[in-house]
ZARODO-224156 format. One record per residue (C-alpha): residue number from 1; residue in one letter; x, y, z. Coordinates in steps of 0.5 Angstrom, whole numbers, plus 500, padded with zeros to 3 digits. Layout:
N
     i   aa    xx    yy    zz
   NUM    A     X     Y     Z
...
end
This chain:
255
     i   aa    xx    yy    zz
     1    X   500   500   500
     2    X   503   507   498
     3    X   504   512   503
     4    X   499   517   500
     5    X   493   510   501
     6    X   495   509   508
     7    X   494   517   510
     8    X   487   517   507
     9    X   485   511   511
    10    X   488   515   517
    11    X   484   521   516
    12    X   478   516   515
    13    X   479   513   521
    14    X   480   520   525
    15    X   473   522   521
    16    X   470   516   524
    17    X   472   517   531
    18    X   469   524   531
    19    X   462   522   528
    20    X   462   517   534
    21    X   464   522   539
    22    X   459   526   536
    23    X   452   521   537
    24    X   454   519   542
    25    X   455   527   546
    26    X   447   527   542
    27    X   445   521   545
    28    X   447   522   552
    29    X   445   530   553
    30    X   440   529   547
    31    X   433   533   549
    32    X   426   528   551
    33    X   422   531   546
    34    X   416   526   549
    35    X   409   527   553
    36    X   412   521   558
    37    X   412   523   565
    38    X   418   523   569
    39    X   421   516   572
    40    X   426   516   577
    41    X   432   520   575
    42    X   429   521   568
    43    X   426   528   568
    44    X   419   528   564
    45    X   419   530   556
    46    X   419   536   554
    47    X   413   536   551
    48    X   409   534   556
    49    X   412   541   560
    50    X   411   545   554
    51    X   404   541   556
    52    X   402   543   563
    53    X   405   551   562
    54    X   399   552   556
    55    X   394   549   561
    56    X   395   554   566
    57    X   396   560   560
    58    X   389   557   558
    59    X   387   557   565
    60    X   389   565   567
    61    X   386   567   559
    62    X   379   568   560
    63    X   381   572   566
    64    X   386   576   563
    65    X   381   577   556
    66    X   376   579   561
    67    X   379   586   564
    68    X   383   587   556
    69    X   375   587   553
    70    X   372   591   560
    71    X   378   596   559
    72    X   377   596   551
    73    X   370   598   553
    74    X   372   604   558
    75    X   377   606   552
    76    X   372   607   547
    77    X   367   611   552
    78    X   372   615   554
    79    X   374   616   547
    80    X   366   617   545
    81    X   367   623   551
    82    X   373   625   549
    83    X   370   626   542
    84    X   365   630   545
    85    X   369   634   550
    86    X   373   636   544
    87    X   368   638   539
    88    X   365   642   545
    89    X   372   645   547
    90    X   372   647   539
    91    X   367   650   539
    92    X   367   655   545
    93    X   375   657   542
    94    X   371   659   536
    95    X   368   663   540
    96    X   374   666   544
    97    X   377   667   536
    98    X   372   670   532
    99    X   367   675   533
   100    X   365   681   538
   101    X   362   679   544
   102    X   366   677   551
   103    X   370   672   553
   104    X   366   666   557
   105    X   370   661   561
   106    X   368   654   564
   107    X   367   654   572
   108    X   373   651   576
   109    X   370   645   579
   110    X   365   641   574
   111    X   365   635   572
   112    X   366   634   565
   113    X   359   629   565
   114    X   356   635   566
   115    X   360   640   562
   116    X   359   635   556
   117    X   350   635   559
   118    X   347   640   554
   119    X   342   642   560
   120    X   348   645   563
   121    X   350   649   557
   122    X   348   655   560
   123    X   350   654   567
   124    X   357   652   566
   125    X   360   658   563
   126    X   362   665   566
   127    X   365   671   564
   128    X   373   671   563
   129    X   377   677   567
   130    X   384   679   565
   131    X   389   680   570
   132    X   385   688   571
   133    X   379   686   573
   134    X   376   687   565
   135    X   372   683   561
   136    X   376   679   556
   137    X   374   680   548
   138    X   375   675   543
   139    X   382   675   539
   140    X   379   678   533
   141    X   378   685   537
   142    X   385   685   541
   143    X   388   683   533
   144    X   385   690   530
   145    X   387   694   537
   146    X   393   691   535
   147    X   393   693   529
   148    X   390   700   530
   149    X   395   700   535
   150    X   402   698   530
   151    X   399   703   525
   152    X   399   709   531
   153    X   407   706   532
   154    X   409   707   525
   155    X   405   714   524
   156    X   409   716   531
   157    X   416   713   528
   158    X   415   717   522
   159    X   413   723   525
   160    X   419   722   530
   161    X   424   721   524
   162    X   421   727   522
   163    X   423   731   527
   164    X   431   728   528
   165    X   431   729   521
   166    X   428   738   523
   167    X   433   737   529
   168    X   438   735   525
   169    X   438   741   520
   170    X   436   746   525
   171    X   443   744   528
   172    X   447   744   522
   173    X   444   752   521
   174    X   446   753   528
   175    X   453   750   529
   176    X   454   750   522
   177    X   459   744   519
   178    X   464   745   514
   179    X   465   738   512
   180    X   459   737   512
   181    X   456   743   509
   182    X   458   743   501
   183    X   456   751   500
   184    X   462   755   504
   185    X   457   761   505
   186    X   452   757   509
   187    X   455   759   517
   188    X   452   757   523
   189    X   447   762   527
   190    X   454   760   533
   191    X   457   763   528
   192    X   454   768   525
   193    X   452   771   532
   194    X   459   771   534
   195    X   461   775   528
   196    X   455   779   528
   197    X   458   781   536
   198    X   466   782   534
   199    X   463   787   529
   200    X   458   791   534
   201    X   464   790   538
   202    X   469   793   532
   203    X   464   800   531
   204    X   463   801   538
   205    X   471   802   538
   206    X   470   806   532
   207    X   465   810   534
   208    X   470   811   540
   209    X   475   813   535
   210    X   470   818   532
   211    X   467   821   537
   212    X   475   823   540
   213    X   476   825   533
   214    X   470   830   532
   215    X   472   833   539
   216    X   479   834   536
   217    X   476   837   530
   218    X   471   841   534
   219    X   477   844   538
   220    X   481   845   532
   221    X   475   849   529
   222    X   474   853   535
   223    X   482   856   534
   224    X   480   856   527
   225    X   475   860   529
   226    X   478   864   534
   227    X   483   865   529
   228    X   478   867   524
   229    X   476   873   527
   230    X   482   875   530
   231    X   484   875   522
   232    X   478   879   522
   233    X   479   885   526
   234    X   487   885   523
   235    X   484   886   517
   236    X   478   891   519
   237    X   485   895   523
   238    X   488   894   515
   239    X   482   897   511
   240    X   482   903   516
   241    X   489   905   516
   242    X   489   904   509
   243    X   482   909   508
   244    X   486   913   513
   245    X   492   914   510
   246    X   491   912   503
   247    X   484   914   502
   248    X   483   907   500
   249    X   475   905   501
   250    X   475   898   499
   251    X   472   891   503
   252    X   476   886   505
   253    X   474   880   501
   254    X   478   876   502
   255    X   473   870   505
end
């Protein structure tokens, strides 16, 4: 036999030993699928456990089907008032929404059995106050008290945009702003003041000056006067001298 023969023949013999070790594992720890009760050490099949476990699940259903459709019952009832409930609920927020009448709301402490009885439709309701004692409105009334109340806003921004704007040019005529201000003529009423008060201050120095001037000049034709007449009466001395002396009878002419 050749080497190659006598290694298949091993590897057949190690395969065979395995699958024995193999039954024999299943055989000994296998699981009893039976319904034969237990004998001595033997425990009982499995089916017959799987049994007696469905058995007691039989026996509690009935109990356990009981309460599900008693608590399916209270459900849908309970799902039927809230349907109600909601509907009703509905139809007091329609009114809190819309329309001009005022806000009703449920009193604190009533059932919602008796909320939902339409006999109590009447009773169950009162008037809804806000934080200042006043009677609520309905949303579409606060909605254009708002709106009236957003357009006064706006009317007011505008107008005090307006006035920044007015404050903004009043203070420019009053500072004035050369950088600002592309026509150099314009100067602010500061300015114009301060210049307006440098010349009256200029013509007061001036009228200062001119009035010691006039008295110089009124000294000065006063002597000029005096002068005048002194000249005067030389010159009357003259032409009498001459009538006297030459015979000479001609006026002074000489101003």
């Amino acid at each position: 036999m050749t080497f190659i023969g006598k290694l298949f023949v091993m590897i057949n013999l190690a395969i065979s030993l395995l699958m024995a070790v193999a039954a024999f594992g299943l055989y000994a720890g296998g699981i009893d699928w039976t319904d034969r009760a237990a004998q001595g050490s033997q425990p009982a099949g499995k089916m017959l456990v799987l049994r007696k476990e469905i058995d007691e699940v039989m026996v509690q259903l009935p109990i356990a089907e009981t309460s599900w459709l008693s608590a399916r019952t209270t459900l849908l009832n309970t799902e039927d008032v809230r349907r109600k409930g909601r509907a009703e609920f509905d139809k007091e927020m329609a009114r809190a929404t819309t329309g001009k009448d005022e806000v009703k709301k449920l009193k604190r402490g009533i059932p919602l059995e008796e909320f939902l009885d339409p006999k109590n439709e009447l009773t169950r309701m009162e008037d809804a106050e806000d934080f200042a004692a006043q009677k609520l409105k309905t949303r579409e009334v606060y909605d254009a008290q708002l709106k009236d109340h957003q357009a006064k806003n706006i009317k007011v921004r505008e107008d005090l945009e307006k006035k920044v704007k007015e404050d903004d040019e009043l203070t420019r005529k009053l500072a004035g702003d050369k950088e600002t201000d592309p026509d150099p003529r314009i100067r602010g009423l500061r300015r114009q003041l301060v210049e307006e008060r440098t010349k009256r201050e200029g013509i007061v120095d001036e009228q200062g000056i001119t009035e010691s001037i006039q008295v110089n000049v009124a000294v000065e034709s006063e002597l000029i006067l005096k002068r005048l007449d002194a000249l005067d009466e030389r010159i009357r001395e003259l032409t009498g001298y001459l009538k006297k002396k030459h015979s000479v009878d001609e006026p002074a002419k000489w101003r």
